[in-house]
C-alpha positions in Angstrom: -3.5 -12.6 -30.4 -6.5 -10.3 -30.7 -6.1 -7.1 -31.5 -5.5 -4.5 -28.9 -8.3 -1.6 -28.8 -8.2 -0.6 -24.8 -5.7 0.8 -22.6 -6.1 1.1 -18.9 -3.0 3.8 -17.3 -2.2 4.0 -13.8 -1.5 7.7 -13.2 0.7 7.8 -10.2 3.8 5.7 -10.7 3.3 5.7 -14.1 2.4 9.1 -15.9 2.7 11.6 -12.8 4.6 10.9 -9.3 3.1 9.0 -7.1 0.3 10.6 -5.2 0.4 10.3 -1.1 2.3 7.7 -0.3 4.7 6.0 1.8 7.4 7.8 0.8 5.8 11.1 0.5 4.2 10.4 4.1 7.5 10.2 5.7 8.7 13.8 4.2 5.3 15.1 5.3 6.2 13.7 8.7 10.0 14.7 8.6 9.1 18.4 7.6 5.9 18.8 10.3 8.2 17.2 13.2 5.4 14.4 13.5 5.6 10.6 15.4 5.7 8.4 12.1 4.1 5.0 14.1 1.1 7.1 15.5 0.3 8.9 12.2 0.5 5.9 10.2 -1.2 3.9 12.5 -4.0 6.7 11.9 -3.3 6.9 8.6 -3.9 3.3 7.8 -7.0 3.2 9.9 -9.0 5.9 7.1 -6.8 4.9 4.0 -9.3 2.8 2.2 -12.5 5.1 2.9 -9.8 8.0 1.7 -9.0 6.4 -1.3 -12.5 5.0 -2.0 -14.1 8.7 -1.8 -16.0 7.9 1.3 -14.6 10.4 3.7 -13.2 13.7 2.0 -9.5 15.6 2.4 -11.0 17.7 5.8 -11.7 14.4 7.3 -8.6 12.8 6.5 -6.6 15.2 8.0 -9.3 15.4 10.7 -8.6 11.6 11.8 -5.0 11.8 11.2 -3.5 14.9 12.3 -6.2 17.3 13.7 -7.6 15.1 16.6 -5.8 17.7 18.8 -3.8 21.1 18.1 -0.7 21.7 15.5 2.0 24.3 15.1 1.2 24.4 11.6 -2.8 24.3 9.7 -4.7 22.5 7.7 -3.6 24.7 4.8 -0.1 24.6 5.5 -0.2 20.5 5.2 -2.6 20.5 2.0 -0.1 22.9 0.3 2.6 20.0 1.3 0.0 17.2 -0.4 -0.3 19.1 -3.1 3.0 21.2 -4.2 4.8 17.6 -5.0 3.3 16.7 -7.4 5.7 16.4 -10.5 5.0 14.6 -14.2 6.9 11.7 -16.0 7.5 13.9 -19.4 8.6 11.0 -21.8 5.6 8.8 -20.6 2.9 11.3 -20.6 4.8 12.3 -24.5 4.2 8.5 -25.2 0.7 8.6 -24.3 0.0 11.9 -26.6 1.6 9.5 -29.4 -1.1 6.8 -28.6 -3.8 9.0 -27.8 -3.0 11.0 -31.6 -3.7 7.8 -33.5 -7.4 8.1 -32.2 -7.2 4.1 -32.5 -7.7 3.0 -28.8 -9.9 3.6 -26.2 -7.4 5.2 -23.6 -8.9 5.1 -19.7 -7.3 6.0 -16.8 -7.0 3.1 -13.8 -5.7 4.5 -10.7 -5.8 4.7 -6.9 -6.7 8.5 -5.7 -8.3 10.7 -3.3 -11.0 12.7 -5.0 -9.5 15.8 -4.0 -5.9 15.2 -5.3 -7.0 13.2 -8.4 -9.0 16.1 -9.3 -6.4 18.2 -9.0 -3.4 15.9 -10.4 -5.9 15.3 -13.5 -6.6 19.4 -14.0 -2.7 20.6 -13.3 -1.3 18.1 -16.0 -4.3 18.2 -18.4 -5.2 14.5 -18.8 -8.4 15.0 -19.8 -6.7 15.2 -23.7 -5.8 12.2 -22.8 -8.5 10.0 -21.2 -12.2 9.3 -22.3 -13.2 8.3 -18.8 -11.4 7.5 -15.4 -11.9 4.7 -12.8 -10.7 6.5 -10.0 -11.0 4.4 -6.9 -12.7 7.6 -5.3 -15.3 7.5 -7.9 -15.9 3.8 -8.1 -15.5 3.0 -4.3 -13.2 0.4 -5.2 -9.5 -0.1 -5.1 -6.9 -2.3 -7.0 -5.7 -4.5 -6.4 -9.1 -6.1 -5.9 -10.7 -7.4 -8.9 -13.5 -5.5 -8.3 -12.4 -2.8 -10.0 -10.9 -4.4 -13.2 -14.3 -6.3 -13.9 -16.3 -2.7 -13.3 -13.8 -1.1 -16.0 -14.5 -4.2 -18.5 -18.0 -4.1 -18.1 -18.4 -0.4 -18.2 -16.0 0.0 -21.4 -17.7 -3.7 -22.8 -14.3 -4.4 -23.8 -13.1 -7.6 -23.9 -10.4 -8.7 -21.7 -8.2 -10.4 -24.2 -8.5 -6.4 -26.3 -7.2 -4.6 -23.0 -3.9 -4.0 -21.3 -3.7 -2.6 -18.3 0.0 -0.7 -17.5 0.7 -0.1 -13.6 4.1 0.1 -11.9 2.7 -2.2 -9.1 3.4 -5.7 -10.3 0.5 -6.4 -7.5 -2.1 -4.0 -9.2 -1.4 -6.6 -12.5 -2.4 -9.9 -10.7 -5.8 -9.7 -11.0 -6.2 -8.1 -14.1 -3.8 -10.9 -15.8 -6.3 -13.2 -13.8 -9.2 -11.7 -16.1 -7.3 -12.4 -19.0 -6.2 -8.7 -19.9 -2.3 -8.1 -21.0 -0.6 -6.6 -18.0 2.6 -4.2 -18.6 4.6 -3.6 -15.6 5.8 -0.1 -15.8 9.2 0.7 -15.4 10.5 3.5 -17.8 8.9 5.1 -20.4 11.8 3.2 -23.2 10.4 -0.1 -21.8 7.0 0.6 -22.4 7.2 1.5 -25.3 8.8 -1.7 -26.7 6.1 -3.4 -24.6 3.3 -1.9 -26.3 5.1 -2.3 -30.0 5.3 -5.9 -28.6 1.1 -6.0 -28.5 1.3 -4.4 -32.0 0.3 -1.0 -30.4 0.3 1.5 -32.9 2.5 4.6 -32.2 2.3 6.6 -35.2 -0.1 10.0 -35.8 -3.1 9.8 -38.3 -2.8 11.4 -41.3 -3.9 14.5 -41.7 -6.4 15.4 -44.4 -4.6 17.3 -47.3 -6.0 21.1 -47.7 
């Protein structure tokens, strides 16, 4: 087995909650007294340009809320977007372990808005983390198409059979398997961990220089 020197993380699901989705929808429409069917419907209707960066966060809520008047504001529902966002502790620790070893090149692989993957990826400091991030919202592409896997191999010049790719989607993994990268199917931070041992992932710090 070739040796493994590239990881590609899914952020939501995986290291943070996940971002706006179904679940969080239906709170959003539970707490705002919405109709779920019509704002889905809407919602579904601008989800890919959303999550591909071609319309922004004011449009969004433009096409699927603001079409007509609100008992509540824009600011009230970005606040609700925004204020759950919450952080995986013992995966984003495992990923400082992997990230100390200074022995892979760590990217992050993930379906986002621009405006909330800015935000998630400022509030929980991945930066320290990740040399670069293939946002769908920067790349215009979205898993699981396998557009965006190629893109990442050809932008890092990896190759496939050196890269795993860890999502809590087993759909997001299809095509990336496809390509012949290792595919982890994220379920709890104890079970990655043996899955990445399994690839002969190091875990351990460097060694720091005496003096």
């Amino acid at each position: 087995m070739a040796e493994i020197t590239t990881m590609f993380w899914d952020i939501g699901g995986v290291l943070l909650s996940n971002g706006w989705d179904r679940d969080l929808r239906r709170q959003a429409v539970e707490h705002f007294g919405l109709d779920w069917e019509e704002f889905e419907d809407r919602h579904e209707l601008v989800a890919g340009a959303f999550d591909a960066g071609r319309i922004t966060l004011e449009e969004y809520l433009n096409r699927t809320l603001f079409y007509r008047s609100r008992n509540f504001s824009k600011a009230d529902f970005r606040e609700f977007m925004f204020s759950h966002v919450t952080s995986n502790p013992d995966t984003l620790s495992l990923l400082g372990e992997v990230a100390r070893t200074r022995k892979y090149l760590l990217a992050a692989l993930n379906n986002e808005s621009l405006e909330l993957n800015l935000y998630r990826i400022e509030r929980f400091g991945l930066r320290q983390y990740f040399t670069v991030f293939f946002s769908s919202c920067f790349l215009g592409l979205r898993k699981p198409d396998e557009a965006i896997y190629r893109t990442a191999l050809y932008i890092t010049q990896r190759d496939h059979s050196q890269c795993v790719l860890i999502d809590d989607r087993a759909i997001n993994l299809e095509c990336a398997s496809l390509l012949g990268m290792h595919a982890i199917h994220y379920q709890s931070a104890a079970q990655l961990r043996e899955e990445l041992k399994n690839l002969g992932v190091d875990l351990a710090s460097p060694t720091k220089n005496p003096g």
